[in-house]
C-alpha positions in Angstrom: 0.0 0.0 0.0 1.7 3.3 -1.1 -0.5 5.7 1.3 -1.9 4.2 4.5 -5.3 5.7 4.4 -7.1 6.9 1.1 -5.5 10.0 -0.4 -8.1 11.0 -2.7 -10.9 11.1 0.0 -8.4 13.4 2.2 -7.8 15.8 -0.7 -11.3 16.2 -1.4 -11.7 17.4 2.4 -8.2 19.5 2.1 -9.5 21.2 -1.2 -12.8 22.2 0.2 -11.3 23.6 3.1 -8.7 25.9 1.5 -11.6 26.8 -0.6 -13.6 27.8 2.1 -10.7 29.3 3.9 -8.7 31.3 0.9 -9.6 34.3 -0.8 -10.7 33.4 -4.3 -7.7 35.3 -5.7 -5.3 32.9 -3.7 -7.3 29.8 -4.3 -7.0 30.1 -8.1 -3.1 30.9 -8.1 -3.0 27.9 -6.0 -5.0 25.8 -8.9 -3.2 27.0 -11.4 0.5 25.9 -9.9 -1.6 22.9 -9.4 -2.3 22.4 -12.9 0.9 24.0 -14.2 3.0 21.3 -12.4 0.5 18.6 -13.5 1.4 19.5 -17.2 5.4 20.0 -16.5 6.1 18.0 -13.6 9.4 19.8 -12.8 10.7 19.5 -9.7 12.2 23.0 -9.8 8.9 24.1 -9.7 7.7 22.0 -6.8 10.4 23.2 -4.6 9.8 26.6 -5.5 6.3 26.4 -5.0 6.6 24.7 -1.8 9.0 27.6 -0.2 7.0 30.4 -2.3 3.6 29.2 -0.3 3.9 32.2 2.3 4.1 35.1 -0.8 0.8 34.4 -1.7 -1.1 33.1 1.3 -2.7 35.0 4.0 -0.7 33.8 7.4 -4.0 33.1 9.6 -4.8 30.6 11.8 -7.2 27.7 10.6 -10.8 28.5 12.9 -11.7 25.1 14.8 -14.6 23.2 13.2 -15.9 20.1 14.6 -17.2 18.2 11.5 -14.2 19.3 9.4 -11.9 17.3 12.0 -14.2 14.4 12.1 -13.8 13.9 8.7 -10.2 14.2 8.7 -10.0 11.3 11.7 -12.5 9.1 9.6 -10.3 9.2 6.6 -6.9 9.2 8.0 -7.5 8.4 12.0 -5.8 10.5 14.4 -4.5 13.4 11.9 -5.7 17.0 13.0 -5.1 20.6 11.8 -6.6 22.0 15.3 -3.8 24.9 15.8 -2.6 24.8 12.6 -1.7 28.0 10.0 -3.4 28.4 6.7 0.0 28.1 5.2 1.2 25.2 6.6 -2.2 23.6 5.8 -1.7 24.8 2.4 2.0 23.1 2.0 0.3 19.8 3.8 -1.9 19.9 0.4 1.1 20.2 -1.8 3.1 17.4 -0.4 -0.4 15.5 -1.7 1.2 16.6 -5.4 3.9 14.9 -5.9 3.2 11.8 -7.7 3.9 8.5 -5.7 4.1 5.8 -8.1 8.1 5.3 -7.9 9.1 4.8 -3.9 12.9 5.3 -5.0 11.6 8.9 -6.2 8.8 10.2 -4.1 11.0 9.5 -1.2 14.6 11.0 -2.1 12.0 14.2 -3.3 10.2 14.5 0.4 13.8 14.2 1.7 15.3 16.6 -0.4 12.8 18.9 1.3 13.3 18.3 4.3 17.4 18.6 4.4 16.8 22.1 2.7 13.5 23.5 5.0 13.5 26.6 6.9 11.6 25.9 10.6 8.2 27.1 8.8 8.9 24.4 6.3 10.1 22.1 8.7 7.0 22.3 11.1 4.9 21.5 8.0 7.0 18.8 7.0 7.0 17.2 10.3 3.3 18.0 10.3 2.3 15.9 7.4 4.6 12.5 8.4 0.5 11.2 8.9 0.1 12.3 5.0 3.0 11.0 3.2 3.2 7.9 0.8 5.4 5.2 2.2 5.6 6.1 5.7 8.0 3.6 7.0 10.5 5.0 4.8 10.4 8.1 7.0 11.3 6.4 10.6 15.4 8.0 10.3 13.9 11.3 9.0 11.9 11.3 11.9 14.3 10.1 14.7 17.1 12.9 13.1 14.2 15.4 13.7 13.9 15.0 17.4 17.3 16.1 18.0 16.0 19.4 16.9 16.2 22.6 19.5 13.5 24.2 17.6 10.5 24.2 20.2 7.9 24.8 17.1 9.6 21.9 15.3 9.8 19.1 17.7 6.0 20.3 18.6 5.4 19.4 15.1 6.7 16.3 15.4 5.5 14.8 18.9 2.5 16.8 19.7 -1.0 15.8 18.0 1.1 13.4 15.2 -0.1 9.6 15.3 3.3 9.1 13.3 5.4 8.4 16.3 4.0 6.1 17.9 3.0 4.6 14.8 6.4 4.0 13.0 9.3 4.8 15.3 11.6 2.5 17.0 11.2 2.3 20.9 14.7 3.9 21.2 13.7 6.5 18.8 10.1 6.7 20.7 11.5 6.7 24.1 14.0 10.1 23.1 10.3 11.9 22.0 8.9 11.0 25.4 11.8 12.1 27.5 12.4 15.2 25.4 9.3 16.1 26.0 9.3 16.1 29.3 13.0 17.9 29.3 11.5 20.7 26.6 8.2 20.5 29.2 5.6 20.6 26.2 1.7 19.5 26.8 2.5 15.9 27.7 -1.5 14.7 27.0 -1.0 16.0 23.7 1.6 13.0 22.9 -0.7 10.1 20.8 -0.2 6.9 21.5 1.8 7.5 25.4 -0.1 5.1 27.0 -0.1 2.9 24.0 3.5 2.8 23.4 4.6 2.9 27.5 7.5 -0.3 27.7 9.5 -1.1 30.8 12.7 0.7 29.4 11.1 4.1 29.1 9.7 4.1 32.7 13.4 3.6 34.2 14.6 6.1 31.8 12.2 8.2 33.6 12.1 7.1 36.9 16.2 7.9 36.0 15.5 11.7 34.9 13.2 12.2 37.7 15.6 11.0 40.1 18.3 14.1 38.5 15.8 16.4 38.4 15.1 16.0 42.3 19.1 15.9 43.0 19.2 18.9 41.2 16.5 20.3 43.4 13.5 20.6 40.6 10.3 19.7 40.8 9.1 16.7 38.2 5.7 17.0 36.1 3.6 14.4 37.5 2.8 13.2 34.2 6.0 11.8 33.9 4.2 8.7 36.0 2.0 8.6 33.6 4.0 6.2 31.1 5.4 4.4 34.2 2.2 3.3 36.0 1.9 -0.3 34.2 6.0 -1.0 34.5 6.3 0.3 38.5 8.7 -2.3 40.1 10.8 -3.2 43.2 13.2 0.0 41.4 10.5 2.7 41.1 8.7 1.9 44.2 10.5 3.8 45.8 9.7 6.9 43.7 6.1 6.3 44.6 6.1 6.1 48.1 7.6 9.7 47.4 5.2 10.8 46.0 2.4 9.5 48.4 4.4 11.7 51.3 5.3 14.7 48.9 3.6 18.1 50.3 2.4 18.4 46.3 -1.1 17.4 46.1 -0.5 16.8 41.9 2.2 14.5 43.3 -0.3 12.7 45.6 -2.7 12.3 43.1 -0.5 11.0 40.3 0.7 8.1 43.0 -2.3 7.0 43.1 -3.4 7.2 39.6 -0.2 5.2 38.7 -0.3 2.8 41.9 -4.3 1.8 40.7 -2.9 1.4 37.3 -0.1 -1.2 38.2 0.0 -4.4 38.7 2.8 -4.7 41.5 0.9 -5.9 44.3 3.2 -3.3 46.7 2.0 -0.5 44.9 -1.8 -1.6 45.5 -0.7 -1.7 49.3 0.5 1.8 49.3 -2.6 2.9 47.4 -4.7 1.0 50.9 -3.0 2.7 52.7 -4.4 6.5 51.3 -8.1 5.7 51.5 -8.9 9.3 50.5 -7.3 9.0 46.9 -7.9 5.8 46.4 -11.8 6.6 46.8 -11.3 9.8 44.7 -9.5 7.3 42.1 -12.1 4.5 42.2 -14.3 7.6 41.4 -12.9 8.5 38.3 -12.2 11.9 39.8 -8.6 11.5 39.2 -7.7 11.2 35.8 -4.3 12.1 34.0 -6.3 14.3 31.6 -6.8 16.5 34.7 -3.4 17.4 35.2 
């Protein structure tokens, strides 16, 4: 399978969004690079086209619309344009031009783009992994992109992308997660965390939480999050922390993790708080609440 959901169906919803969103004078110079590069099929022209998007499109932010997104995530599940720009939404739509019939090609094209991209390009890019033909093939691409110091690139990349956690390696996946937590983005926003939560990432954590409190630094109770179903005779100790910590976001997130284990001395130490595990049992603790 060259795409992994059906392209034409997403283009269709693309199109008739930059319709409704562009001005009519945009939205025909847009067609018209559209058919010029049908005809020609230069790649000159596709790079040019690609970098030239900002001349002539409005920088605005894309309004939220509910049945707009739901037909995104029916088409291609997980993929959202919720905080996106009209231009990056714009180059999204582009990357949908370039002809996938030869892997060899399409793929050294997308990379050429990438190894060239400004940051504007670059969060785009990283954007559309979700969108692009032979997604596997992008796995390095994507693991090189996280060593990025680029806030608004690596949020392209690990914030509201089902590519991650759909394609990367565990090393590769475990570097998002931990970065993450070092660059202190919106954890929740990570797709697939709880999914994609192994034993190795939660000592890695339970590691970095460990510096950060040597160092004298609070830890984002979230961090336990991806740790709760791997807590052992190791990171016990880290929970009993947090059970005595004068935090009540620390308190709460040792329960939610303890009632999410299955290390019998973590269900003991929830007993043993009969308030949170009530409030837990209640669903009134929930790691979307932090």
């Amino acid at each position: 399978m060259i795409y992994s959901y059906e392209v034409d169906a997403l283009q269709e919803v693309l199109e008739k969004t930059l319709k409704k969103l562009m001005a009519s004078g945009e939205w025909n110079v847009l067609k018209q690079k559209q058919s010029r590069f049908r005809e020609e099929a230069k790649t000159s022209f596709f790079n040019l086209t690609f970098t030239a998007i900002p001349r002539f499109i409005e920088k605005t932010a894309i309004p939220e619309e509910t049945e707009r997104n739901k037909e995104l995530q029916q088409i291609r599940p997980g993929f959202s344009i919720q905080g996106w720009s009209l231009e990056r939404l714009v180059r999204a739509w582009w990357l949908l031009q370039w002809p996938a019939g030869d892997k060899e090609k399409y793929v050294a094209q997308i990379e050429s783009l990438f190894r060239s991209a400004e940051m504007n390009e670059q969060v785009a890019l990283y954007g559309s992994l979700p969108l692009l033909a032979y997604p596997e093939a992008f796995r390095k691409r994507t693991a090189e992109g996280l060593r990025t110091n680029i806030d608004r690139v690596f949020e392209a990349i690990a914030l509201d992308n089902p590519y991650p956690s759909e394609y990367l390696e565990e090393a590769a996946w475990n570097q998002l997660v931990l970065k993450s937590f070092f660059m202190d983005i919106a954890i929740n926003r990570i797709m697939g965390l709880d999914k994609r939560a192994n034993q190795t990432l939660a000592h890695i954590l339970s590691d970095y939480a460990h510096e950060r409190w040597a160092a004298g630094r609070s830890v984002n109770p979230l961090l336990w999050r991806p740790v709760a179903p791997f807590i052992d005779e190791n990171i016990l100790p880290d929970i009993e922390r947090l059970f005595e910590s004068e935090k009540e976001a620390e308190r709460k997130a040792a329960a939610l993790a303890s009632s999410q284990s299955t290390f019998q001395p973590t269900k003991e130490l929830l007993k043993q708080n009969p308030i949170l595990q009530t409030e837990v049992e209640a669903n009134k603790i929930k790691w979307d609440n932090f």
